[in-house]
C-alpha positions as CSV (number, residue, x, y, z in Angstrom):
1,X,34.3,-0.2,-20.0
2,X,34.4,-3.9,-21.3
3,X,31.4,-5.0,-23.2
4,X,27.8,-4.9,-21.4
5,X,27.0,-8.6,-20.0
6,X,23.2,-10.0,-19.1
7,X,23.4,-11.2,-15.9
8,X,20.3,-13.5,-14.3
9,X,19.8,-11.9,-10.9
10,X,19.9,-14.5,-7.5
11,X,19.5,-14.3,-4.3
12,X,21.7,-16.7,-2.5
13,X,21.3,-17.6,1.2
14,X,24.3,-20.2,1.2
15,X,27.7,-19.4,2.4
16,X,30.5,-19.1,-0.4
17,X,34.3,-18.4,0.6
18,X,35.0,-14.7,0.3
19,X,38.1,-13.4,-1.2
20,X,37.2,-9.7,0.3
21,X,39.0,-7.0,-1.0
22,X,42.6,-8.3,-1.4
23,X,43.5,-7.0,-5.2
24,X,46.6,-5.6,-5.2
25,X,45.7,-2.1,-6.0
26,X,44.1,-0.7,-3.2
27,X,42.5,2.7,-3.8
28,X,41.1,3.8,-0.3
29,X,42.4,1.9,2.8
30,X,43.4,3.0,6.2
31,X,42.1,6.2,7.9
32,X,39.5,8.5,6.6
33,X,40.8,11.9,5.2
34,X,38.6,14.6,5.6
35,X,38.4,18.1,3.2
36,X,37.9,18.3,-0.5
37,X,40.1,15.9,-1.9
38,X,38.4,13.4,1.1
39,X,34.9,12.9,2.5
40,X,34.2,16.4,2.8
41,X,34.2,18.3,6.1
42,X,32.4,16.6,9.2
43,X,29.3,18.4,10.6
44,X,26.3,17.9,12.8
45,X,25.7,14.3,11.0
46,X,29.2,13.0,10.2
47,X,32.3,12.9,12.1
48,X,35.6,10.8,11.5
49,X,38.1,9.2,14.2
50,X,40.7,7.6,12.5
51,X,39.5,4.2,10.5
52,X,36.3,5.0,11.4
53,X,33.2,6.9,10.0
54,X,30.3,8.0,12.6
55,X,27.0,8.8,10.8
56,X,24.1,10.5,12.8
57,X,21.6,11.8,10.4
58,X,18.9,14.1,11.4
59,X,15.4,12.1,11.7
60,X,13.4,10.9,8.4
61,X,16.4,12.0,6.4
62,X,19.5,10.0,4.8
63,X,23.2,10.9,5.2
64,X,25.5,10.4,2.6
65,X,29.3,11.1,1.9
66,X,31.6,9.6,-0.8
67,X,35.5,10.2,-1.0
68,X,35.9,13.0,-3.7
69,X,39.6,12.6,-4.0
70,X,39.1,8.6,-5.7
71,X,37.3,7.2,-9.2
72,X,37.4,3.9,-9.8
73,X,35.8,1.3,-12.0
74,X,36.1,-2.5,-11.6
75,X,36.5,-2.8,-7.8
76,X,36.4,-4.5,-4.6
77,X,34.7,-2.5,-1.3
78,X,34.6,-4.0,2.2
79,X,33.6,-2.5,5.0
80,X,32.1,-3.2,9.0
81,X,29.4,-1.9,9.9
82,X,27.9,-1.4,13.6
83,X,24.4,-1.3,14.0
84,X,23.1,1.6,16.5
85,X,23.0,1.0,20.3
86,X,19.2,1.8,20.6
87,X,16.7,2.2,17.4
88,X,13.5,3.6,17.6
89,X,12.4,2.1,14.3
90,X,14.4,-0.8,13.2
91,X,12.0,-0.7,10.0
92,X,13.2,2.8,8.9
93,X,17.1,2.5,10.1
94,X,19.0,1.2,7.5
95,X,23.3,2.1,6.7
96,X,25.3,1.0,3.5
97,X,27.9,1.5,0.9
98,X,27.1,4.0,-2.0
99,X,28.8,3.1,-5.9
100,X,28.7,4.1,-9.1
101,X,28.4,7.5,-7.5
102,X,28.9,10.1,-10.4
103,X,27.1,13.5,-7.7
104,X,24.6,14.0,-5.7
105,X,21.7,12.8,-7.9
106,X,23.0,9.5,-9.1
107,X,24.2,6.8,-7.1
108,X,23.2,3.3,-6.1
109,X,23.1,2.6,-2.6
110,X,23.3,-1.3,-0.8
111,X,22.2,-1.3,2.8
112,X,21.5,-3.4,5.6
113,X,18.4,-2.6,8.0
114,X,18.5,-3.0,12.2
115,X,15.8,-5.8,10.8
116,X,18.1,-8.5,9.5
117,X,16.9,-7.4,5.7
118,X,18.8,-5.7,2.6
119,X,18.5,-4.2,-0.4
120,X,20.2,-2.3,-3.5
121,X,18.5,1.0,-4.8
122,X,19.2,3.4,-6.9
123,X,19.0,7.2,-7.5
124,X,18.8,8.8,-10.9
125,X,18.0,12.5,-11.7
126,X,18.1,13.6,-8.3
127,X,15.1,10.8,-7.4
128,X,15.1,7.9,-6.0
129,X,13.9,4.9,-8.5
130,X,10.4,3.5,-7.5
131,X,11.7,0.3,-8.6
132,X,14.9,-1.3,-6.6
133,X,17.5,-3.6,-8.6
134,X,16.8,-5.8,-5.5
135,X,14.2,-5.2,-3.2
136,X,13.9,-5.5,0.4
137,X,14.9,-9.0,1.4
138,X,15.3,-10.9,4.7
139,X,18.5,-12.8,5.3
140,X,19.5,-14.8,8.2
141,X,23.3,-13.4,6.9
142,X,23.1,-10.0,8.7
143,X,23.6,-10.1,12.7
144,X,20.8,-8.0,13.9
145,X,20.5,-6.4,18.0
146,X,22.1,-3.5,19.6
147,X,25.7,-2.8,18.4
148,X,25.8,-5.6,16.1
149,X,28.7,-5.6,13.7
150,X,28.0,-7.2,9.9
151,X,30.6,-7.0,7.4
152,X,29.6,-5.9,3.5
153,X,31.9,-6.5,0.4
154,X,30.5,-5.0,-3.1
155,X,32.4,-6.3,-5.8
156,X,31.7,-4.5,-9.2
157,X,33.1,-5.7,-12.8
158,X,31.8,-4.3,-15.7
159,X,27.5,-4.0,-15.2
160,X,27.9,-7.2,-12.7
161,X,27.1,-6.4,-8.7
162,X,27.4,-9.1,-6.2
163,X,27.0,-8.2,-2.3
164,X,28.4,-10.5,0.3
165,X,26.9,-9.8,3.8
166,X,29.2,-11.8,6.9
167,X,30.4,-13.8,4.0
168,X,27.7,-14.8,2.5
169,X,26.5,-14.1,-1.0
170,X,23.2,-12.3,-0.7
171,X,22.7,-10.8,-4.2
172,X,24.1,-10.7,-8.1
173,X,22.4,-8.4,-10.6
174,X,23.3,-6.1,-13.6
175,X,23.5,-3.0,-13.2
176,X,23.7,0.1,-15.2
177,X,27.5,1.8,-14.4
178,X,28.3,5.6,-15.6
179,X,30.2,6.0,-18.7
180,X,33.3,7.3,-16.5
181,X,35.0,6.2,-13.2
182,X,33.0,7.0,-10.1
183,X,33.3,7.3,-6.5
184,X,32.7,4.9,-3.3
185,X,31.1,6.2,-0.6
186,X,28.9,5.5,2.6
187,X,25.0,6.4,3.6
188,X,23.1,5.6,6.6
189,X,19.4,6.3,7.8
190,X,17.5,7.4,10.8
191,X,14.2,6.1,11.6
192,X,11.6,9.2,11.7
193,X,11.1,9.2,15.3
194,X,14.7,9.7,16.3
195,X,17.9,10.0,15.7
196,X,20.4,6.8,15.2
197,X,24.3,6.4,15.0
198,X,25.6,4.4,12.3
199,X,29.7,3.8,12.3
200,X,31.7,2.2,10.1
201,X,34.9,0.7,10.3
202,X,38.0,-0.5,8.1
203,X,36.8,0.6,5.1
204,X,38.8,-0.7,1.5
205,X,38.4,-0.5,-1.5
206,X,40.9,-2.5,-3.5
207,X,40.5,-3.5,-7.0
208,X,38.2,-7.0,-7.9
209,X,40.1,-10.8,-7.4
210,X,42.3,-12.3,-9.5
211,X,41.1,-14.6,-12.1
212,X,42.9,-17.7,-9.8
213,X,41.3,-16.5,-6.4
214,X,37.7,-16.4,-8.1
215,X,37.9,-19.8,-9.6
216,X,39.6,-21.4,-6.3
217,X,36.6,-19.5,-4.7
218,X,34.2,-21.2,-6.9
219,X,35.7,-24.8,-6.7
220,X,35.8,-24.9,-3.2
221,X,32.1,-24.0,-3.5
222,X,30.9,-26.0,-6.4
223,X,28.1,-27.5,-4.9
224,X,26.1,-24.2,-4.9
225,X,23.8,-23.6,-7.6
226,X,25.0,-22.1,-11.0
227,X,21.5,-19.3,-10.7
228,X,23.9,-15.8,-10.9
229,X,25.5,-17.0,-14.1
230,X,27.0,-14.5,-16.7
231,X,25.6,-15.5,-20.3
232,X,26.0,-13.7,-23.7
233,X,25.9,-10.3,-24.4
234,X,25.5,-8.1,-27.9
235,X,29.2,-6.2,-28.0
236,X,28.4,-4.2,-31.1
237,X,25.6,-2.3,-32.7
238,X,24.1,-3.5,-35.6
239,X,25.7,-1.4,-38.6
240,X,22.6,-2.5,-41.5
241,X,20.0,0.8,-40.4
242,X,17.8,-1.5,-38.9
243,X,19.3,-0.3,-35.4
244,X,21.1,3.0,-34.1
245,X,25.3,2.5,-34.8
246,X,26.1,4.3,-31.3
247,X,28.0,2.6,-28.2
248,X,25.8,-0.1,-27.3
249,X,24.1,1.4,-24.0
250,X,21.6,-1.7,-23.0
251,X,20.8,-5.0,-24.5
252,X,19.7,-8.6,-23.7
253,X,20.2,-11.5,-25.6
254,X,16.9,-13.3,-24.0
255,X,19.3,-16.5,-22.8
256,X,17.9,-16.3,-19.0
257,X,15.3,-14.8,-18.0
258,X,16.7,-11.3,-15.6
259,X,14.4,-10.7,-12.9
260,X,14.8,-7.0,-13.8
261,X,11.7,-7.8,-16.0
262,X,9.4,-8.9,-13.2
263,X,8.9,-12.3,-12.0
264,X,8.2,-15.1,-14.8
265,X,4.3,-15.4,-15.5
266,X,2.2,-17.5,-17.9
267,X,2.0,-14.1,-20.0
268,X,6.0,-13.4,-20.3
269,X,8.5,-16.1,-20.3
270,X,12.0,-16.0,-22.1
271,X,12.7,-19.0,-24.5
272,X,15.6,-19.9,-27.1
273,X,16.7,-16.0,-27.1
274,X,12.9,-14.5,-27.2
275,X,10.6,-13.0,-24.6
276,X,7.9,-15.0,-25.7
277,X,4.5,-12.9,-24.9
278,X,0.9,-15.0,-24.6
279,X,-1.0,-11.8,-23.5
280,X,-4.3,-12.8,-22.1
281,X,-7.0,-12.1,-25.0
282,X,-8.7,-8.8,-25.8
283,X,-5.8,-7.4,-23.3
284,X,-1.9,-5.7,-23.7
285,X,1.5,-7.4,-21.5
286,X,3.7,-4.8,-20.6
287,X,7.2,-5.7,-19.0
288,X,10.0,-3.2,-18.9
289,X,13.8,-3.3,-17.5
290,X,13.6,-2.1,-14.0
291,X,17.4,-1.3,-13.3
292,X,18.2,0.2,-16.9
293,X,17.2,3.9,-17.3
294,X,17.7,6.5,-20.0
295,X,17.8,9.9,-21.0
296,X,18.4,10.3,-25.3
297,X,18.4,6.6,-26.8
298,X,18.3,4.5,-29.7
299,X,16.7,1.8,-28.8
300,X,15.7,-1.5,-31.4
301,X,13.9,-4.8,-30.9
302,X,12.7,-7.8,-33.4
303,X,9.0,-8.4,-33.4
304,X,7.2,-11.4,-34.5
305,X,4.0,-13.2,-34.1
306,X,4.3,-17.2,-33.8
307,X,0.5,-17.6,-35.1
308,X,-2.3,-16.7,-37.2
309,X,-4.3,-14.4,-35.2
310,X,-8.0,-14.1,-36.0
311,X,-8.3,-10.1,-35.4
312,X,-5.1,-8.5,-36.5
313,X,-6.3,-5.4,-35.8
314,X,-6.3,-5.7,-32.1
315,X,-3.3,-7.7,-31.9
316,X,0.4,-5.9,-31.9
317,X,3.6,-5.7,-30.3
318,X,6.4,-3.5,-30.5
319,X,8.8,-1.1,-27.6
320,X,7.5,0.8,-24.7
321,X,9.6,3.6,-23.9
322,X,9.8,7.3,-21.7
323,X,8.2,4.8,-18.7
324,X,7.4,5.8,-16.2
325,X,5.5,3.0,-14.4
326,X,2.8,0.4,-15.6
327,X,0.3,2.7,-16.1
328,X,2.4,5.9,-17.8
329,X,4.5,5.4,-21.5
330,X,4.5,5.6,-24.9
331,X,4.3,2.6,-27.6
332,X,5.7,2.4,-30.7
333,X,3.6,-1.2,-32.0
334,X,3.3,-2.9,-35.2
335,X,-0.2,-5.4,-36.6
336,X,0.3,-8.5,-38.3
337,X,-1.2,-6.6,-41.5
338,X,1.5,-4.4,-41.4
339,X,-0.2,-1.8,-39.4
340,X,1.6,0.7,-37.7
341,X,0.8,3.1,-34.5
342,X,2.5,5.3,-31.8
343,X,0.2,6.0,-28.3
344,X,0.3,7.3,-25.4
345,X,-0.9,5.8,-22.3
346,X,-1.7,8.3,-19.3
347,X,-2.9,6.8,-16.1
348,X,-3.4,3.4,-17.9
349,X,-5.5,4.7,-21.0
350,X,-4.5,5.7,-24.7
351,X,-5.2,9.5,-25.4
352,X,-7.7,10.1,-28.4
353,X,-4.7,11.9,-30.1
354,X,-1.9,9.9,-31.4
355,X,1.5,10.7,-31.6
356,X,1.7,8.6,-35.3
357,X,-1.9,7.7,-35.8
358,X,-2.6,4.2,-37.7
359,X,-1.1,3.7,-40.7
360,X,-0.1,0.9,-43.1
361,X,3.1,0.4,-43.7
362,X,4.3,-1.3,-47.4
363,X,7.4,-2.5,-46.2
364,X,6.7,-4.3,-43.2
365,X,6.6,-7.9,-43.2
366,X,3.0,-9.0,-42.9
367,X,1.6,-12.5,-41.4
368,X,2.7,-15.4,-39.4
369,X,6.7,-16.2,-38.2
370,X,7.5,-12.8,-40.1
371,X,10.3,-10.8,-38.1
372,X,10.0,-7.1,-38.1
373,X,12.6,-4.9,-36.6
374,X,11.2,-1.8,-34.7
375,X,13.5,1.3,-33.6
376,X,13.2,4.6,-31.5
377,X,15.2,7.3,-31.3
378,X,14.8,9.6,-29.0
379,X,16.6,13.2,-28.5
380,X,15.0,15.4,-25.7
381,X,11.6,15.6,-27.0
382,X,11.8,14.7,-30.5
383,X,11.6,11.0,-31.5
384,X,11.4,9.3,-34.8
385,X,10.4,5.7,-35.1
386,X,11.8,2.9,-38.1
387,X,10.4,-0.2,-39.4
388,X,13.2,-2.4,-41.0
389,X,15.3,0.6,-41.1
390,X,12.3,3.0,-42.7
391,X,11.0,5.7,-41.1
392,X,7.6,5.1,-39.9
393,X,7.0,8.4,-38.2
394,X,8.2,12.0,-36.5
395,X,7.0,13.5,-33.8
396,X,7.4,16.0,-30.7
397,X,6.7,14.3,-27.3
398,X,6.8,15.3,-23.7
399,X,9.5,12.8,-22.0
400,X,9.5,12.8,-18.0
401,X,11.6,14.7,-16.1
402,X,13.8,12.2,-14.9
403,X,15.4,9.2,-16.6
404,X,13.1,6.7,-17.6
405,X,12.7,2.8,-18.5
406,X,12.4,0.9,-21.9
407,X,10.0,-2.2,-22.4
408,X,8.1,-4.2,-24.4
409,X,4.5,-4.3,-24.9
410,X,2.3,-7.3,-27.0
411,X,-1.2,-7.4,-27.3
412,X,-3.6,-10.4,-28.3
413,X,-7.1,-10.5,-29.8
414,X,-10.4,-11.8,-28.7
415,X,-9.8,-15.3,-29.8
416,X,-10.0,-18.9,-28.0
417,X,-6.1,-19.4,-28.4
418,X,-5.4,-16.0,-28.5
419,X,-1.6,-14.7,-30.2
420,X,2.2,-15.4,-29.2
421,X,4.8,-13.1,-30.2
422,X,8.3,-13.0,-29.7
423,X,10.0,-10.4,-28.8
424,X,13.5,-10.7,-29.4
425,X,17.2,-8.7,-30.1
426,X,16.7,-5.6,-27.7
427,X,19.3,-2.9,-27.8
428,X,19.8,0.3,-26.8
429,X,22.1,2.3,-27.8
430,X,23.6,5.9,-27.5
431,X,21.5,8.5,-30.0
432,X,23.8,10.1,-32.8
């Protein structure tokens, strides 16, 4: 895999010329092959006849199938998709491609609804992320009434997604791909109250356009806004102890602001390669990544406060981590004094007994516009925590079940003003 990118997120209701699927390597084309090496045997929910695939999952319940016999990495996927004759609940219908599948537990899925809406979701850990890379959305793009055909291309390259719908771009996000190729594959919905038949159609998968075809694409179409655009990205952990040395995992550079982190707010904006935090006083701002998710890590950020504060005490920042929503986590958070803590929040409260209670800490850098660099690491249950490359603190945790999401947390006292920190430099990176 190339170097991770940050990618701002868009959602782009304007049509762009498509160059579907017409790389010169074509890795599934043509009719579907059923049996091990294909898209498994058909059954009671899937059937193939020639170039196409007939999905008729029970009620309430998702079909899936991917073809076992192909991996790829950087690609191009097209395929047509008819919409069912009769629906019982459009709302609850939905049909799709699956990537990035690695098995059963761990796939993303982008799917179209009998509703004229789509969205991208992901599975990790055999559950099904509460938090979508892009959530339900209504677009005029998809063709919606009985037997409706609508046409979706995924294009992948390195962590970068963008879904066309009838030609249209819909979407562009970064994702987070498996370390090895992976499979394509198809799924498709039926509404609770009945059953609905989904078929699909002249499925390729080829692999992405040519360097020439993408910028003839984008110059025929350079009136449309520049919003999905690919800016800098970290290629190498940092090798001074202050962060782990691993293959770098996650990181943003802070240059646009990635939707992943929730929608911008008076509290979190990102400027000049920060998130700069203005908590409202007396109270914490959390934001984590909602696409990225981990199991072990190493993860780092920069920390520093851009003014007195009048209660340092009460005032910190620092990385969330082992989230599991807005109200469930662990924070590792350093004081402008140069104290020091880890907590736990459960159901949106600290628990009495801290991980790594309060402590001060010599070496941290104390005070105003001073940069401190913060790091977990985290192996199953046992996590130790730096401060400019010093341990700070051991301890035994309990992480969820599943993968989970990093953030970052910054808290401001009770003062008129209140504090700004910036956050800044997050990385994550594989444990050693």
């Amino acid at each position: 895999m190339r170097a991770p990118q940050m990618i701002a997120a868009a959602l782009l209701l304007v049509g762009t010329p498509a160059v579907a699927c017409t790389g010169p390597s074509v890795s599934i084309s043509g009719d579907f092959q059923s049996g091990e090496k294909g898209w498994g045997e058909p059954d009671a929910q899937f059937k193939l006849e020639g170039a196409q695939a007939i999905f008729t999952p029970q009620a309430a319940t998702q079909s899936a199938r991917w073809n076992a016999g192909v991996t790829v990495e950087d690609f191009d996927a097209c395929v047509t998709i008819s919409l069912p004759d009769t629906v019982a609940d459009p709302s609850r219908s939905y049909a799709g491609v699956l990537f990035w599948v690695t098995d059963k537990d761990n796939f993303y899925q982008a799917v179209v609804s009998a509703t004229g809406m789509f969205s991208v979701a992901r599975k990790a850990g055999g559950k099904i992320l509460p938090l979508a890379p892009v959530s339900w959305t209504a677009s005029k793009a998809i063709k919606t009434g009985s037997g409706e055909q609508n046409a979706l291309r995924l294009t992948v390259e390195d962590q970068t997604v963008t879904l066309h719908i009838n030609d249209q771009q819909v979407a562009r996000f970064r994702g987070q791909a498996p370390a090895a190729p992976s499979h394509v594959g198809l799924v498709a919905s039926s509404a609770p109250s009945a059953v609905d038949t989904w078929r699909f159609a002249d499925l390729k998968v080829t692999n992405p356009p040519s360097a020439d075809a993408v910028e003839a694409a984008a110059a025929a179409n350079a009136t449309d806004t520049a919003s999905a655009e690919v800016t800098g990205a970290v290629e190498k952990a940092s090798a001074d102890g202050t962060c782990g040395a691993g293959a770098v995992l996650f990181d943003d550079a802070f240059i646009d602001h990635d939707p992943a982190w929730g929608v911008k707010t008076k509290h979190m904006t990102i400027d000049n390669g920060s998130a700069v935090f203005r908590p409202a006083v007396g109270t914490p701002a959390l934001r984590f990544n909602r696409v990225f998710v981990f199991n072990d890590f190493d993860a780092c950020a920069t920390v520093a406060i851009n003014n007195n504060t009048a209660n340092p005490t009460v005032s910190y920042a620092g990385l969330t981590f082992w989230v599991q929503d807005a109200q469930n986590y662990y924070q590792a958070v350093l004081a402008p004094n140069g104290y020091f803590t880890v907590a736990r929040i459960v159901d949106g409260k600290a628990l009495p007994k801290r991980p790594v209670d309060w402590k001060k800490l010599d070496w941290a850098q104390t005070g105003s516009k001073k940069s401190n660099t913060l790091r977990v690491a985290a192996k199953g249950g046992d996590v130790e925590v730096f401060v400019n490359g010093k341990s700070a603190g051991t301890f035994r945790g309990d992480p969820p079940s599943a993968p989970s999401y990093i953030g970052l947390l910054a808290s401001a006292a009770e003062t008129k003003n209140g504090d700004t920190w910036l956050i800044s430099d997050l990385k994550v990176t594989a444990p050693q």
